[in-house]
C-alpha positions as CSV (number, residue, x, y, z in Angstrom):
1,X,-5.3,-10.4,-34.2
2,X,-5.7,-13.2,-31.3
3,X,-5.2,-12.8,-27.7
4,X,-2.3,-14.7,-27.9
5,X,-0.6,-12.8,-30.4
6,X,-1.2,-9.6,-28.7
7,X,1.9,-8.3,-26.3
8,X,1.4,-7.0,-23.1
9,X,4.3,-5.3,-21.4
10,X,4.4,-4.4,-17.5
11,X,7.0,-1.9,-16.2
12,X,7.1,-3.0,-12.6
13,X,6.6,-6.1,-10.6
14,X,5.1,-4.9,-7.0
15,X,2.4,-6.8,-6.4
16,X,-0.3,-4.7,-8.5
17,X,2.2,-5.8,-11.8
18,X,2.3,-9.2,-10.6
19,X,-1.1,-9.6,-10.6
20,X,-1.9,-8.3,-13.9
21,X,0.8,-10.1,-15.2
22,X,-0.7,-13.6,-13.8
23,X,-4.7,-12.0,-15.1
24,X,-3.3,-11.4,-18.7
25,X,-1.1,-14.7,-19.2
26,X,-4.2,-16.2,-17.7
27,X,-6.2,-14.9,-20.5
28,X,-3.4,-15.9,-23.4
29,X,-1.8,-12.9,-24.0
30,X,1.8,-12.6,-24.4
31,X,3.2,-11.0,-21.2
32,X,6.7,-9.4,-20.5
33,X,7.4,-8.0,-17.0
34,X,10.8,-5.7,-16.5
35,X,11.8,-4.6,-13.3
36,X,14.5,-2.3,-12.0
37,X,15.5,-4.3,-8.9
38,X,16.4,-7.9,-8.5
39,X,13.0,-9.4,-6.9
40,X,9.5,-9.1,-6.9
41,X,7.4,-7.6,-4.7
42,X,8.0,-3.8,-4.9
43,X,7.4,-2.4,-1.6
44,X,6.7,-5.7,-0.4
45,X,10.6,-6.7,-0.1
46,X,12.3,-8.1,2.7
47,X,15.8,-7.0,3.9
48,X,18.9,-9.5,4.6
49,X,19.9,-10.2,8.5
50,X,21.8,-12.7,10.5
51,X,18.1,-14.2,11.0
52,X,16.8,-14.4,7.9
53,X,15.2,-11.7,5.9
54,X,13.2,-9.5,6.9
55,X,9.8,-7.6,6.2
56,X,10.3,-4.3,5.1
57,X,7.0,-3.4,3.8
58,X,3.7,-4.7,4.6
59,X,3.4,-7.2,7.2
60,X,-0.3,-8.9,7.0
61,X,-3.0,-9.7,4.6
62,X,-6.3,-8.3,5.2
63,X,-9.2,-8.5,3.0
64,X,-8.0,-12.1,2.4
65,X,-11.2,-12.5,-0.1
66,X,-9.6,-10.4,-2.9
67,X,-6.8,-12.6,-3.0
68,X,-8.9,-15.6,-2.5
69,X,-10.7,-14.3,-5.9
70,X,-7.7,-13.8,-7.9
71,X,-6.4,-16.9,-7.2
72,X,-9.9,-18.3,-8.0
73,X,-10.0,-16.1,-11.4
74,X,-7.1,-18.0,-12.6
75,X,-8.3,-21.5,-11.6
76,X,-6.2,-22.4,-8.5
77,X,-6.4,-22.2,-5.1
78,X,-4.8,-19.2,-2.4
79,X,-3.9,-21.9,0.2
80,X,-2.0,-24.6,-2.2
81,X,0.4,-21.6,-3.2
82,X,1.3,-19.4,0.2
83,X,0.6,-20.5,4.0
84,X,-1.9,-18.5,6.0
85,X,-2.1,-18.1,9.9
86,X,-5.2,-16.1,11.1
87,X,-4.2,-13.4,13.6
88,X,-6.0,-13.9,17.0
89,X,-4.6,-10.6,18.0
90,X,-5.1,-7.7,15.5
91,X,-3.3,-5.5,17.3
92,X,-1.6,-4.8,20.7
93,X,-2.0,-1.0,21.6
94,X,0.5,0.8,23.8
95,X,0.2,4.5,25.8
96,X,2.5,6.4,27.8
97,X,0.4,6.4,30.8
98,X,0.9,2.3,30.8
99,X,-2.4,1.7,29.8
100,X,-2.6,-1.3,26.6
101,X,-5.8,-2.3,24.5
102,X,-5.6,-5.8,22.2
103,X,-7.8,-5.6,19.6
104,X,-9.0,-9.3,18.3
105,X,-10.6,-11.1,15.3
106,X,-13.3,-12.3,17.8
107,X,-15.8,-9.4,18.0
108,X,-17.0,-10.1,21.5
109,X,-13.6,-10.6,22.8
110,X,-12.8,-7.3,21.8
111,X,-15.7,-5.7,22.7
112,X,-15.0,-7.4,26.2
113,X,-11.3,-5.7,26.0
114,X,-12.4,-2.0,25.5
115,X,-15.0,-2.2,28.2
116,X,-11.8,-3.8,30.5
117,X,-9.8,-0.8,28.8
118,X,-12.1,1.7,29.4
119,X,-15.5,1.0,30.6
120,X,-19.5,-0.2,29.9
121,X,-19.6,3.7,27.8
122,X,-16.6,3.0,25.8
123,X,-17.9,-0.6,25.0
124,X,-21.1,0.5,23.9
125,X,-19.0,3.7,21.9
126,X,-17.0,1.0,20.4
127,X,-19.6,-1.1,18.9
128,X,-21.7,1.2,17.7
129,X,-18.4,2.8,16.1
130,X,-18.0,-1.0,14.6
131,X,-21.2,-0.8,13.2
132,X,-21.1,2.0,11.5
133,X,-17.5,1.0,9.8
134,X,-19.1,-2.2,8.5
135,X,-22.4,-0.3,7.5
136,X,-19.9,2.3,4.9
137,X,-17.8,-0.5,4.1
138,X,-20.6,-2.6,2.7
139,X,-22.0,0.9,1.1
140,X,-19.1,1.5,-0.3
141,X,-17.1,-1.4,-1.3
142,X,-19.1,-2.1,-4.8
143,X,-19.3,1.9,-5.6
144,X,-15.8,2.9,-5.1
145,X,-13.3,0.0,-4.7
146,X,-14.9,-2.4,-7.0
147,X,-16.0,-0.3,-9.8
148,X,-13.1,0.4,-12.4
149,X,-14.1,4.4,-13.0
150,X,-16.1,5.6,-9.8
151,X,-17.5,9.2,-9.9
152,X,-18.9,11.9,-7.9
153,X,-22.5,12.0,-8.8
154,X,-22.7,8.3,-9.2
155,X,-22.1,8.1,-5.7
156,X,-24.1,10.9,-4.8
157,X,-26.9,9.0,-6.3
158,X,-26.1,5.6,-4.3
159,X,-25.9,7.7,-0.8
160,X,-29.5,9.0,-1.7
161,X,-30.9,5.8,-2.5
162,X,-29.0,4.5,1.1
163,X,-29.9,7.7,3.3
164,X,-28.9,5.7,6.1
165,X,-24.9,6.2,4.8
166,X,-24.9,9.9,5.2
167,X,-24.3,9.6,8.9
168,X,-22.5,7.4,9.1
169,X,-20.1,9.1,7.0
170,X,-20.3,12.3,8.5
171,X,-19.3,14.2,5.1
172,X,-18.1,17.6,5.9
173,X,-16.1,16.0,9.4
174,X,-12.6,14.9,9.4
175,X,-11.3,11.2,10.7
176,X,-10.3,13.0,14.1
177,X,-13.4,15.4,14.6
178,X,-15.8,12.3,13.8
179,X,-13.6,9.8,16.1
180,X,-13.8,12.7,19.1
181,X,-17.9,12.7,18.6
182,X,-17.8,8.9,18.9
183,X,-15.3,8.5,21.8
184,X,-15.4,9.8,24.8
185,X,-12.1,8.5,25.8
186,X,-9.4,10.5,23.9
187,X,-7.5,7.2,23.1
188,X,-10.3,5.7,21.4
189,X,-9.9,8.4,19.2
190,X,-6.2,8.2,19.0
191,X,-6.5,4.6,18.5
192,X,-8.9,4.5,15.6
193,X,-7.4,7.9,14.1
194,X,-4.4,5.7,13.5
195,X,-6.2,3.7,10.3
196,X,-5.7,7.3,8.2
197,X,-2.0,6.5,8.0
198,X,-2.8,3.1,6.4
199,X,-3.5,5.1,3.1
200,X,-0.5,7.9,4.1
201,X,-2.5,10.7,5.4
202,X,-3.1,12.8,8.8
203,X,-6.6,12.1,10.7
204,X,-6.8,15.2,11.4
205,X,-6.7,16.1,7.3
206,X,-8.5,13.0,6.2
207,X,-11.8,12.5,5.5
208,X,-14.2,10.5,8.4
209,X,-14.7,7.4,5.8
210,X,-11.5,6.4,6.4
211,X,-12.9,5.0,9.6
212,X,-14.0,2.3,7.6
213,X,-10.5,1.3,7.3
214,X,-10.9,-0.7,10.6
215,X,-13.7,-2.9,9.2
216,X,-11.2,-4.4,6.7
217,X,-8.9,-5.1,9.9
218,X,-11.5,-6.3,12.1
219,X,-12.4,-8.8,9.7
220,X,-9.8,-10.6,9.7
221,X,-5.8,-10.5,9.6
222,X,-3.5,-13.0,7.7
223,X,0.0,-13.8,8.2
224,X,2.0,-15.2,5.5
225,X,4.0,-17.9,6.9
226,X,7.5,-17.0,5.5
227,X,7.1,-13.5,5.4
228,X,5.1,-11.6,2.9
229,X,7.3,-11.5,0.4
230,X,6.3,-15.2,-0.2
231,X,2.8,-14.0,-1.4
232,X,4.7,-11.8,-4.6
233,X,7.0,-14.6,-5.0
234,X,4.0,-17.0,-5.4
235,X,1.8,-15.3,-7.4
236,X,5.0,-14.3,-9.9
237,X,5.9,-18.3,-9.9
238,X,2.2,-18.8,-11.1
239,X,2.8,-15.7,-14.0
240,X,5.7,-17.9,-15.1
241,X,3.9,-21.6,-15.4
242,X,1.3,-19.3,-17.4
243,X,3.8,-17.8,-19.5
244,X,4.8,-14.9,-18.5
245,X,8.7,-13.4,-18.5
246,X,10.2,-11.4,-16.4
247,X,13.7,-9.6,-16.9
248,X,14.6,-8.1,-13.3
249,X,17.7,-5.8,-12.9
250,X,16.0,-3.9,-15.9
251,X,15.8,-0.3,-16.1
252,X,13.1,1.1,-18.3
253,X,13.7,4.1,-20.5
254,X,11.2,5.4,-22.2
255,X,7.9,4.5,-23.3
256,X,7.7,4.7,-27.5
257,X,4.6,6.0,-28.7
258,X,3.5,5.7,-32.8
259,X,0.1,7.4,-34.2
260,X,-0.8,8.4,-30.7
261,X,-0.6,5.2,-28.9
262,X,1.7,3.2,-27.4
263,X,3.4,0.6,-29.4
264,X,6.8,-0.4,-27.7
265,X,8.9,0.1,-24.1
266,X,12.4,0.7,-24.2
267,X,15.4,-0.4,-21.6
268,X,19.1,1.0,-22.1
269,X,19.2,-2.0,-24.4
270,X,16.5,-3.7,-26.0
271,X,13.3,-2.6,-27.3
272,X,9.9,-4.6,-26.8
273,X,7.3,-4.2,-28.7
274,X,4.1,-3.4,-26.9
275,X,0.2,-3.2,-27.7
276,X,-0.8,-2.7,-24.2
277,X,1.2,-1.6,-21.5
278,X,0.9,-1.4,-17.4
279,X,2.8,1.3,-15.2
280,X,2.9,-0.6,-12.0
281,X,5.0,2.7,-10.8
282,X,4.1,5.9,-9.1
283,X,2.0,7.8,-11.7
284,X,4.1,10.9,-10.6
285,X,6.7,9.4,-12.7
286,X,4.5,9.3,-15.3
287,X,3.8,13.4,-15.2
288,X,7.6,14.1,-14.4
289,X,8.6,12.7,-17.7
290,X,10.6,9.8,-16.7
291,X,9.1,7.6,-19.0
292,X,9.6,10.3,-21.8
293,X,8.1,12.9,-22.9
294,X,5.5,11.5,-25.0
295,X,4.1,9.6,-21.6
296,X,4.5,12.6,-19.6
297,X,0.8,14.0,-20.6
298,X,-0.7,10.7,-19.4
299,X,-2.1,11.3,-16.1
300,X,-2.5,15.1,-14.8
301,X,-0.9,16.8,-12.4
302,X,-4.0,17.1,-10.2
303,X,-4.1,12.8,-10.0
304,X,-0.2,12.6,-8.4
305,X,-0.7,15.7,-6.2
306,X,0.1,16.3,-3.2
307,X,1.5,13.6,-1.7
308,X,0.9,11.3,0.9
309,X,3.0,10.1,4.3
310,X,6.3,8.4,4.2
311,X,8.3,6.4,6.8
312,X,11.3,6.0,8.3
313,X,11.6,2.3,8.5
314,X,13.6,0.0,10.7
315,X,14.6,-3.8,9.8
316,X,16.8,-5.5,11.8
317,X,17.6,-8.6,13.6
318,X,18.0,-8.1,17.9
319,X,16.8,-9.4,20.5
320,X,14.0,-7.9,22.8
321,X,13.6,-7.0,26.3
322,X,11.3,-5.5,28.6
323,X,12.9,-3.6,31.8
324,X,11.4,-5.0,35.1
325,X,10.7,-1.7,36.2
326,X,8.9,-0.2,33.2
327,X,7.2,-3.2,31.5
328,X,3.4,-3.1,31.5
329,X,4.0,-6.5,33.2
330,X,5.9,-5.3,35.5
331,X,8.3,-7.9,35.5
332,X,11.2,-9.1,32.9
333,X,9.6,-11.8,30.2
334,X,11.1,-12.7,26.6
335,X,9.8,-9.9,23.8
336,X,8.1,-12.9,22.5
337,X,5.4,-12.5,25.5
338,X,5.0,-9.8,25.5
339,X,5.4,-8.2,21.8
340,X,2.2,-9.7,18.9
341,X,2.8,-9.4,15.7
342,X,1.4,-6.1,15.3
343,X,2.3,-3.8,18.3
344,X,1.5,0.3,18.1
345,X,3.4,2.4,20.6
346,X,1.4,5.5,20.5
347,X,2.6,8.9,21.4
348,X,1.4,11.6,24.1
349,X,-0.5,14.0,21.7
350,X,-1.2,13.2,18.2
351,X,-2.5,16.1,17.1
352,X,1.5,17.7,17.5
353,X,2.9,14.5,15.7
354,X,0.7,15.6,12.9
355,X,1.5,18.8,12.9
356,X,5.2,18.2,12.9
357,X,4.6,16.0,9.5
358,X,2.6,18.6,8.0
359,X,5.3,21.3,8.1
360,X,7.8,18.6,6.8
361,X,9.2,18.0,10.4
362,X,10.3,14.5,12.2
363,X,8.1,14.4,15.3
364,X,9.3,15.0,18.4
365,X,6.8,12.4,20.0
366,X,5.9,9.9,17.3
367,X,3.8,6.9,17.1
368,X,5.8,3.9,16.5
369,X,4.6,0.7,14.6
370,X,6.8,-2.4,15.6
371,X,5.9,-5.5,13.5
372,X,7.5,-8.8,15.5
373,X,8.1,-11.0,12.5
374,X,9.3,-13.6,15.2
375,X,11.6,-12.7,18.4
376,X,14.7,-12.2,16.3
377,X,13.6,-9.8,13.5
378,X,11.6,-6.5,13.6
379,X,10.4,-3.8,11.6
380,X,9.6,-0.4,13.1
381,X,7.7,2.4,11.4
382,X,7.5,5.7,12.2
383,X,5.5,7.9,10.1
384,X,7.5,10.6,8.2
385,X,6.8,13.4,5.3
386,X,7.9,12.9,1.9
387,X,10.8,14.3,0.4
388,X,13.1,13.7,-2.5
389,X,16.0,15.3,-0.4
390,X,18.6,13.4,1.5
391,X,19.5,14.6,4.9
392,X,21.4,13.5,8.1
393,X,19.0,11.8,9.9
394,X,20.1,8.9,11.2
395,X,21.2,9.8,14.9
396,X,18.4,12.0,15.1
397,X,15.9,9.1,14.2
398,X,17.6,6.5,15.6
399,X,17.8,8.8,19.4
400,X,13.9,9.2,19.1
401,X,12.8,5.9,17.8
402,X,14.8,3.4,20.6
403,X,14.4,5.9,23.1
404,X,10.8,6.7,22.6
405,X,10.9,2.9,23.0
406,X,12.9,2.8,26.4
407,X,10.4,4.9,28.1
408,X,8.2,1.9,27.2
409,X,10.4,-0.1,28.6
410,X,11.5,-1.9,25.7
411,X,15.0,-2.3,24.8
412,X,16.8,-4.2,21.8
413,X,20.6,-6.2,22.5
414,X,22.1,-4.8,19.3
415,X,21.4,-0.8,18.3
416,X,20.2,-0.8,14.7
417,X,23.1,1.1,12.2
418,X,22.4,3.2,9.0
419,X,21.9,0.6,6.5
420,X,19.1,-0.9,8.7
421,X,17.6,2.7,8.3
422,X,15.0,3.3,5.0
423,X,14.5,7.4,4.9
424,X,11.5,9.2,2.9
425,X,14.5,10.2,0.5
426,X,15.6,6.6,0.6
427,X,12.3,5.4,-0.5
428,X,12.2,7.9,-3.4
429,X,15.3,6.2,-4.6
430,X,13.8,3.0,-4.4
431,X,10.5,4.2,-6.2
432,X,11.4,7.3,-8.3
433,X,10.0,10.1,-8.7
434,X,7.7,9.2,-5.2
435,X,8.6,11.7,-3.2
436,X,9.6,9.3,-1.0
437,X,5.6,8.7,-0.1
438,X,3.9,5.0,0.2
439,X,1.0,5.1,-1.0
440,X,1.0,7.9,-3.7
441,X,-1.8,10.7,-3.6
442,X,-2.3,12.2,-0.3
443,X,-6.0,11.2,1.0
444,X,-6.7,14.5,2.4
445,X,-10.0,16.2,1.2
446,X,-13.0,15.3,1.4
447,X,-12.9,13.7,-2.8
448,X,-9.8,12.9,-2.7
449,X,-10.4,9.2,-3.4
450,X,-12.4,11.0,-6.7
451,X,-8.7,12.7,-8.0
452,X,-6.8,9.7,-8.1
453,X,-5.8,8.0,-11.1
454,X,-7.7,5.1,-13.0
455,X,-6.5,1.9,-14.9
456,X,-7.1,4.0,-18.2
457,X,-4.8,6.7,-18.8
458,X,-5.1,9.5,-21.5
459,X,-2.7,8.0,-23.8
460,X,-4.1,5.1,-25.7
461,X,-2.3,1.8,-24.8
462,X,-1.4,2.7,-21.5
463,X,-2.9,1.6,-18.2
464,X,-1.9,2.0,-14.6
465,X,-1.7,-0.5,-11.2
466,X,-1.0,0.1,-8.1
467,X,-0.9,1.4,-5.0
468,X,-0.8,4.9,-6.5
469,X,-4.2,4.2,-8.9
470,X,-7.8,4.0,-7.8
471,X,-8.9,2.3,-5.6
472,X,-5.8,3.7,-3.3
473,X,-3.0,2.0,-1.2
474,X,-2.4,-0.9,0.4
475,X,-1.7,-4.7,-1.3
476,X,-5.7,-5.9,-1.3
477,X,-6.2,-1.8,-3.1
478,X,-3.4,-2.5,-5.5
479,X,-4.1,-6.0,-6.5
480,X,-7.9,-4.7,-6.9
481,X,-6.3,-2.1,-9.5
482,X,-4.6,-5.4,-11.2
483,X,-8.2,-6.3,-11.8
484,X,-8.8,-3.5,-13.2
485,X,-6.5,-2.7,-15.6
486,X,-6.5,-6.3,-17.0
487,X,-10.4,-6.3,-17.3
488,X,-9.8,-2.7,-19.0
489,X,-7.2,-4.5,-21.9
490,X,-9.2,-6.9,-22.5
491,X,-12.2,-5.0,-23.2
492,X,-10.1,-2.7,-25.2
493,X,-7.9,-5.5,-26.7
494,X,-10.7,-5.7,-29.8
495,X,-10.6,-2.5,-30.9
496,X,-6.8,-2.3,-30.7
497,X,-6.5,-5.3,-33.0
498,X,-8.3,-3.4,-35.5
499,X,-7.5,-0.2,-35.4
500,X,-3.4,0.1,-34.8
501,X,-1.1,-0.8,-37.4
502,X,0.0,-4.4,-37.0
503,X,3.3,-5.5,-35.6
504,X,6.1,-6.8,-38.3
505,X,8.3,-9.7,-37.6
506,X,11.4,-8.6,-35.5
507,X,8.7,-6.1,-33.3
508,X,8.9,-3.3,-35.3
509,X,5.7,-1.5,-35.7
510,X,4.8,0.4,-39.2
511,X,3.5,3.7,-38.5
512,X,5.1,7.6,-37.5
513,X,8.1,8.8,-36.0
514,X,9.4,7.7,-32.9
515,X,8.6,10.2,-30.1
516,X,11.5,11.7,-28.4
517,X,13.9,10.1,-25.5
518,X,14.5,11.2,-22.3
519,X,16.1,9.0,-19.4
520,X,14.2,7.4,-16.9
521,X,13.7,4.4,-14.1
522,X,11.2,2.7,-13.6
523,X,9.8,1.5,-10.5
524,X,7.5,-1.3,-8.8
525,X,4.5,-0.7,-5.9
């Protein structure tokens, strides 16, 4: 059987199926993408407002290179399909006590900031800290995020033959019990303790070599002019011109399985035929049955368990202002001088925001993550924990969130109303069987990058991508899972050829009964 005869089916078109999608038509293969919602871009979406749409997932690019490289992969070129604009400002840093830290993609000048911040010590805390993030992230990157199927004693091996890592990493230490040895300023550690929650979990549960989560942001931030949303949008218009279809507003049912593999996916009303397919869902769905029953074995519990953070998320379209009296500037300016892009207003103690999520709890006292997409439309995140259960929550959050705000001295013209609101429940609607959680398997534990989910799965035929596979959250994580899966089918696409029945005309497969149905969504990260 030839590539090009050989059907590829993707349930889900966040940007980990879109980029398989584009790798697989790249390669000749015959690729169908169905998705339950109307667009691309799974948890990259945008919201509608008087302003124009907005963000509602994430708002930068950062480890630009792996999208430079798919992009390459496929023969064309990042910057002729989306608009990049480099962020001089990482990140703007608020405390209570009126005290603010910007973070930049020049080194020195940010070095120069934390000594302003805090002093000579804290500079000298801060690039050492620096080095030591780039040191694992170079250690680490081809071990664990580029390497399809990493393991424990693999690694343990590549530590020993680096001694120099094991420091660095400080192995039996948590994020926040590392940061506290490295800074002696408590919101240095704060500050850096933050980057946990980029993957969903709790610095003060999370491994220390998370900390090299701020290496990937110090390199370098993109914005995507347009919104982020224009980055799925491009790379599904480049699936298309390769040949690739994609049926959105399409529910998936059940995933068919004959003689022990895979062989076709099923919507409420059509049936396609199938000799590899890509879950670019949560692979808790997976285990819950929603795919059916036959798919249900696929992953174990162990790889979708427990689960990470969720949010509650704001997107809305106001206008900003800072109150004379308690603006950092001390004066009244336009949010647009005052607000970057990325702006993190951080609670008084951290260690009680976490412990409110870990008990299932909204925080009293919450760090809040306000993206300013321009100064009309924002996006505030406020870390949550998941759940699949829908309460009344909307005063309650919407008191906290703009008042926590207020004491900052920032104000909006128009309150934001409930359907400007996304909940952890609401996010389990919009990704079943989630939980409600961004970025699927909780982080915490020392291996827990070792217990997620790879592109292979134990049923034949069937491969994951995504945020909730290895390497882990996040869009340059997910689209390095893309690469993954599709280097896994087409390594596996010879011995499929010759060893499943073949296909008949019409897409029915010859072969054993058809497993059992149960209802199902699917659903795109």
């Amino acid at each position: 059987m030839s590539n090009a005869a050989q059907k590829a089916v993707i349930i889900g078109a966040g940007i980990g199926g879109l980029t398989t999608a584009l790798r697989l038509a790249h390669a000749g293969l015959d690729v169908t993408v169905l998705e339950r919602h109307a667009t691309p871009g799974g948890k990259m979406r945008t919201v509608p407002s008087p302003a124009g749409p907005v963000d509602a997932g994430p708002t930068v690019m950062t480890m630009r290179h792996v999208f430079d490289q798919l992009f390459d992969d496929v023969g064309e070129t990042l910057s002729d399909h989306v608009t990049l604009v480099a962020e001089a400002v990482l990140a703007r840093h608020w405390w209570q006590d009126g005290s603010t830290l910007d973070l930049h993609a020049d080194p020195e000048a940010s070095a120069s900031a934390v000594r302003d911040f805090a002093g000579a010590q804290a500079e000298r805390e801060f690039r050492a800290f620096s080095d030591r993030m780039a040191r694992l992230f170079r250690g680490f990157d081809a071990p664990m995020m580029q390497a399809a199927r990493p393991g424990l004693p693999a690694l343990i091996r590549h530590v020993l033959t680096n001694p120099s890592l094991i420091p660095a990493m400080a192995p039996l230490s948590t994020l926040a019990a590392s940061l506290q040895r490295q800074f002696s300023d408590p919101r240095l550690a704060q500050l850096f303790g933050r980057y946990a929650t980029y993957v969903g979990g709790s610095p003060y549960q999370s491994p220390a070599i998370l900390g090299l989560i701020w290496h990937a942001e110090a390199s370098g931030v993109w914005r995507v002019q347009g919104g982020m949303h224009k980055l799925a949008v491009a790379v599904e218009t480049l699936a298309k011109a390769k040949g690739a279809q994609f049926h959105y507003g399409c529910d998936v049912d059940r995933i068919e399985v004959q003689d022990g593999r895979v062989c076709a996916v099923h919507t409420r009303d059509e049936r396609f035929a199938a000799d590899h397919i890509v879950f670019n869902g949560d692979p808790r769905a997976l285990y819950q049955g929603l795919l059916g029953q036959s798919a249900a074995n696929a992953v174990a519990r162990q790889a979708t368990e427990p689960r990470s953070l969720s949010a509650y998320v704001w997107t809305f379209a106001a206008k900003a202002r800072f109150s004379k009296e308690n603006s950092p500037a001390g004066r009244s300016l336009p949010s647009e001088q005052i607000l970057t892009h990325h702006n993190v207003f951080f609670g008084a103690d951290p260690a009680a925001e976490f412990n409110a999520l870990k008990e299932g709890l909204m925080p009293d006292d919450p760090t809040l993550y306000i993206c300013a997409q321009d100064d009309n439309r924002f996006e505030i995140i406020m870390n949550g924990p998941p759940t699949e259960t829908h309460t009344e929550e909307f005063e309650q959050c919407q008191t906290l969130v703009f008042g926590t705000l207020a004491r900052f001295g920032l104000t909006f013209d128009l309150a934001p109303q409930v359907q400007h609101l996304t909940t952890p429940a609401g996010f389990n609607d919009l990704f079943p069987a989630s939980a409600g959680s961004l970025y699927g398997r909780s982080p915490h534990g020392m291996i827990a990058a070792f217990a997620r989910p790879t592109a292979r799965t134990k049923l034949p035929g069937l491969y994951l991508a995504g945020g909730g596979a290895h390497p882990g959250a996040g869009i340059p994580m997910a689209t390095l899972s893309a690469r993954h899966a599709a280097e896994a089918i087409m390594s596996d696409r010879a011995l499929t050829s010759t060893s499943r029945p073949m296909a008949m005309p019409g897409g029915i497969s010859t072969g054993s009964a058809i497993a059992g149905k149960k209802p199902s969504r699917s659903s795109a990260l």
